[in-house]
SEDRENMAR-284635 format. One record per residue (C-alpha): x, y, z; chain; residue number from 1. Coordinates in steps of 0.5 Angstrom, whole numbers, plus 500, padded with zeros to 3 digits. Example, Ala and Ser with C-alpha at 12.3 -4.5 7.8 and 13.67 -1.06 7.14 Angstrom:
% residues 2
> u, v, w, chain, n
> 525, 491, 516, A, 1
> 527, 498, 514, A, 2
***
This chain:
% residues 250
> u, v, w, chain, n
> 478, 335, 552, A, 1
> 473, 332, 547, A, 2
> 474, 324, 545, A, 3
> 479, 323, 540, A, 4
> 476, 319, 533, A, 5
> 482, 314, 530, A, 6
> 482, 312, 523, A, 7
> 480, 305, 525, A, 8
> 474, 308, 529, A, 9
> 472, 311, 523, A, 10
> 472, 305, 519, A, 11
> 469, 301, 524, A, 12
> 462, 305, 522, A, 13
> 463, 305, 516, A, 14
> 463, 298, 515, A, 15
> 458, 297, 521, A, 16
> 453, 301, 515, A, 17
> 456, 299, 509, A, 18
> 449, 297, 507, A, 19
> 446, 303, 508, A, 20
> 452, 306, 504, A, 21
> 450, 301, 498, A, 22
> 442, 301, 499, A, 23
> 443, 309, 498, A, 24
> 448, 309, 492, A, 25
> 444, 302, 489, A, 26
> 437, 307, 489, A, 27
> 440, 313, 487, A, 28
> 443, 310, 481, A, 29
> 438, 306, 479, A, 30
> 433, 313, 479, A, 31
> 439, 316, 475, A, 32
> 438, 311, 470, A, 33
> 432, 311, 469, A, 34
> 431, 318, 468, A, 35
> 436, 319, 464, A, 36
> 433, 313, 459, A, 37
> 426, 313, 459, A, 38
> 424, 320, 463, A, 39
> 430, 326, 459, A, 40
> 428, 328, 451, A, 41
> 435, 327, 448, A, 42
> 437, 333, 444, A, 43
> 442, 333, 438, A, 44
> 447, 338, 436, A, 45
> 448, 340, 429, A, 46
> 454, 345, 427, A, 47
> 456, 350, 421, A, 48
> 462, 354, 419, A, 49
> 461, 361, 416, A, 50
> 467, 365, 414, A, 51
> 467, 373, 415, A, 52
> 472, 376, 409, A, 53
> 473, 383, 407, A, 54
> 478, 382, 402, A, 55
> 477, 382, 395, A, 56
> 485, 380, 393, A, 57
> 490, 376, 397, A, 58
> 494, 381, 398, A, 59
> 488, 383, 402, A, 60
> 486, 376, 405, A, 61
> 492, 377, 410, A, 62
> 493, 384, 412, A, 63
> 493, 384, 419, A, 64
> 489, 390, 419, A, 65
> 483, 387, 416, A, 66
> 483, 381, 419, A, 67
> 482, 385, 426, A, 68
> 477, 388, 422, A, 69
> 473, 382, 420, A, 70
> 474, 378, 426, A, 71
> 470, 385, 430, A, 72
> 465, 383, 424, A, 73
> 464, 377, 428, A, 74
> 461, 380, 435, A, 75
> 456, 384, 429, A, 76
> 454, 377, 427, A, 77
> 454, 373, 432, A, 78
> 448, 378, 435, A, 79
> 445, 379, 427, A, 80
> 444, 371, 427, A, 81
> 440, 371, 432, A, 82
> 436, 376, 431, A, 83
> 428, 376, 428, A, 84
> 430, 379, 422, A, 85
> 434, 372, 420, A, 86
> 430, 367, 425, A, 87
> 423, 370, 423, A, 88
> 425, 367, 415, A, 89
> 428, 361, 417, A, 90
> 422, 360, 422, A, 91
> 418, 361, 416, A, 92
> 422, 357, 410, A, 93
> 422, 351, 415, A, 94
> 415, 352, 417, A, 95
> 417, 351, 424, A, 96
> 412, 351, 430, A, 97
> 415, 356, 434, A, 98
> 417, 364, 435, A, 99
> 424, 366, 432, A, 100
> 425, 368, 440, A, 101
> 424, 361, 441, A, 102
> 429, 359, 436, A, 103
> 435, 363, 439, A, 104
> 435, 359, 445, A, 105
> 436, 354, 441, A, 106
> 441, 357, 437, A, 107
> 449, 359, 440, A, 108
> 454, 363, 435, A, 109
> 462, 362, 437, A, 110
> 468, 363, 434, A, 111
> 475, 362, 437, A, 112
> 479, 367, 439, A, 113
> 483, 372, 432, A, 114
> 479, 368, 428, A, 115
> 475, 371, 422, A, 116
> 471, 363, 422, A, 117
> 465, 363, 426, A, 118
> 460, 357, 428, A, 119
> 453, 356, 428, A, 120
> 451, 350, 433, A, 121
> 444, 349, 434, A, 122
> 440, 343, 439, A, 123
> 434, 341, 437, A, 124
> 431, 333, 440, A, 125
> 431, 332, 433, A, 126
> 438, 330, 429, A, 127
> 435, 332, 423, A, 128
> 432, 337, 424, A, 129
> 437, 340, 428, A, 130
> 442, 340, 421, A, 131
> 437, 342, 417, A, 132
> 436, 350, 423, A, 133
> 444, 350, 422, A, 134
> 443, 350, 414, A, 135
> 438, 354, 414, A, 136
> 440, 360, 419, A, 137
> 446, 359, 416, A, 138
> 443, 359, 408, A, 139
> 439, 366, 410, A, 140
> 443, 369, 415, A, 141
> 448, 370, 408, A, 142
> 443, 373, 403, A, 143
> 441, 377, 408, A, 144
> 448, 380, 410, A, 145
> 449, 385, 403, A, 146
> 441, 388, 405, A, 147
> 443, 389, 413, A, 148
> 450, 392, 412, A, 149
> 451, 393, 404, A, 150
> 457, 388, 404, A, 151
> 458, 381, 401, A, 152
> 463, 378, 406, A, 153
> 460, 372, 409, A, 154
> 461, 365, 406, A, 155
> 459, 358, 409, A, 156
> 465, 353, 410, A, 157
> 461, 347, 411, A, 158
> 454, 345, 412, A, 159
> 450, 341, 418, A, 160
> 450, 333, 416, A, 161
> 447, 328, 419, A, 162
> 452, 323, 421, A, 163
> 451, 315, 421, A, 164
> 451, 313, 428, A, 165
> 449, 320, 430, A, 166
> 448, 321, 438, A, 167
> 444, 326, 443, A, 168
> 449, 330, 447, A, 169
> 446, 330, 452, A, 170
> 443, 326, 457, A, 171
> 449, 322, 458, A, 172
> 446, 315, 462, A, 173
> 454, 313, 463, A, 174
> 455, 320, 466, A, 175
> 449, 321, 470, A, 176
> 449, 315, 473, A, 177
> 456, 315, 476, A, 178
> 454, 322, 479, A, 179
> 448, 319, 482, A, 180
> 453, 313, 485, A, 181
> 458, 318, 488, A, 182
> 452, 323, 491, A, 183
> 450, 316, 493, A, 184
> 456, 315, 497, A, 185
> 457, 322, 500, A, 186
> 450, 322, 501, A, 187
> 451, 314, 505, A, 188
> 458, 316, 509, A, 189
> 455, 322, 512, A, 190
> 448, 320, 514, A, 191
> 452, 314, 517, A, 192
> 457, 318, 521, A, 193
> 450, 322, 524, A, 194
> 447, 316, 525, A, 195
> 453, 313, 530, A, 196
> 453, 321, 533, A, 197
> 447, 320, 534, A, 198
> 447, 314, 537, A, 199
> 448, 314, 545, A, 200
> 447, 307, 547, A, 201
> 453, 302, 550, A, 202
> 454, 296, 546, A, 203
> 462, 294, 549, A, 204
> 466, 294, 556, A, 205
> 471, 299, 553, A, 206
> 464, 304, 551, A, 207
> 463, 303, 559, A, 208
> 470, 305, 561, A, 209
> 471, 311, 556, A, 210
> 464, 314, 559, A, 211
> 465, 313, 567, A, 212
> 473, 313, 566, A, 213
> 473, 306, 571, A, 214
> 475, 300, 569, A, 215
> 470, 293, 568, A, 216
> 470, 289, 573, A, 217
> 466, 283, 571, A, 218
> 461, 282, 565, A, 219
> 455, 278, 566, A, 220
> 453, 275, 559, A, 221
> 447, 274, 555, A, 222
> 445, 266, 557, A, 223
> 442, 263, 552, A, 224
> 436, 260, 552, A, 225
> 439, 252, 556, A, 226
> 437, 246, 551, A, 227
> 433, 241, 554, A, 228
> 436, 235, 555, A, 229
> 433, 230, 551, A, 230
> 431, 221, 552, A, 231
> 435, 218, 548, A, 232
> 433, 211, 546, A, 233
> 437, 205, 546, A, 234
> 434, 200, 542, A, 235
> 439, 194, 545, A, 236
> 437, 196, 552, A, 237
> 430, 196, 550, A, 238
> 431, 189, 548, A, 239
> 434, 187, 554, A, 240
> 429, 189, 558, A, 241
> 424, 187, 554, A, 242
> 427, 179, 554, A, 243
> 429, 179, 561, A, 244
> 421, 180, 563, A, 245
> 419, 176, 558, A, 246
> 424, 171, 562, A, 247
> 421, 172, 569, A, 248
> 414, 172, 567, A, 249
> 416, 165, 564, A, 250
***
């Protein structure tokens, strides 16, 4: 029958090993932080809104059989907008130093579910830069439409701004951090349970009677080392002394 483990044993080894537990999440959320503040570029997300539309009257404008039609539209030019056809002109109008293939990784075309609205968001390490690839894809990718397709369907809803207090989504100090500190208490508890499993030295009377199945009888304890007695001066009797031999020598 296998040795039954009780909850207070249980915390018993972690609180033997709260310092190995703290040491582990202090250093790994201290590697996290500074890989997230000095080591990771941060990079910047800009967005755009294109709207795709077919119809020519408001009677058309909401016919359900050419919203189907438009929002169908949507997959086409999701592929289109990242394709070379429009990346290479944008590479080209913004004279940037990278290939349009390069490019698309940057860039993500969605559109919610029925919806004829679709949106460009570009990350780039540059917040500025990030903006002007949206409005430009977005820019190009409308006059190049009636060329591709032979229809004038598509207009631009609003354009990427750079905002005032404009933030890197990614990397995120605060998040990677309290990730690293709850890796550093799984990574803690874990090792200190294998260590006290590994750990097969008798340190209590009761680990004793638990193996040999026996009870203790005595203990012999560890005697620390005696003080050794010390002459204490008294300096009244050193005075008596002192005066009764001066007395007798007299």
């Amino acid at each position: 029958m296998g040795e039954v483990v009780s909850l207070k044993d249980l915390f018993q080894i972690l609180r033997k090993r709260l310092w190995l537990i703290f040491l582990i999440v202090v250093i790994l959320a201290t590697i996290s932080g500074i890989i997230s503040f000095f080591v990771l570029t941060p990079v910047y997300e800009s967005k755009t809104q294109i709207l795709v539309n077919q119809a020519k009257n408001d009677e058309q404008l909401y016919n359900t059989q050419t919203v189907q039609t438009n929002v169908q539209l949507i997959n086409t030019y999701n592929d289109i907008i990242t394709s070379p056809a429009i990346l290479d002109k944008v590479v080209k109008e913004l004279k940037l130093d990278k290939s349009a293939q390069s490019l698309s990784d940057q860039i993500q075309v969605t559109s919610a579910q029925n919806s004829q609205v679709a949106q460009i968001v570009v990350q780039d390490t540059s917040a500025k830069r990030a903006a002007q690839i949206a409005n430009t894809t977005a820019s190009v990718f409308q006059k190049q439409v009636p060329k591709l397709m032979n229809v004038d369907n598509v207009k631009v809803l609003s354009k990427a701004t750079i905002g005032e207090s404009t933030s890197p989504i990614k990397p995120q100090p605060l998040l990677n951090i309290a990730i690293a500190v709850v890796v550093g208490l799984i990574i803690g508890i874990g090792l200190s349970f294998l260590l006290e499993y590994l750990d097969n030295t008798l340190k209590t009377e009761q680990d004793i009677e638990n193996i040999l199945g026996l009870p203790v009888i005595g203990v012999v304890t560890n005697i620390k080392d005696v003080p050794k007695p010390t002459n204490v001066s008294r300096p009244d009797v050193a005075a008596r002394v002192t005066q009764r031999g001066e007395t007798y020598g007299s």
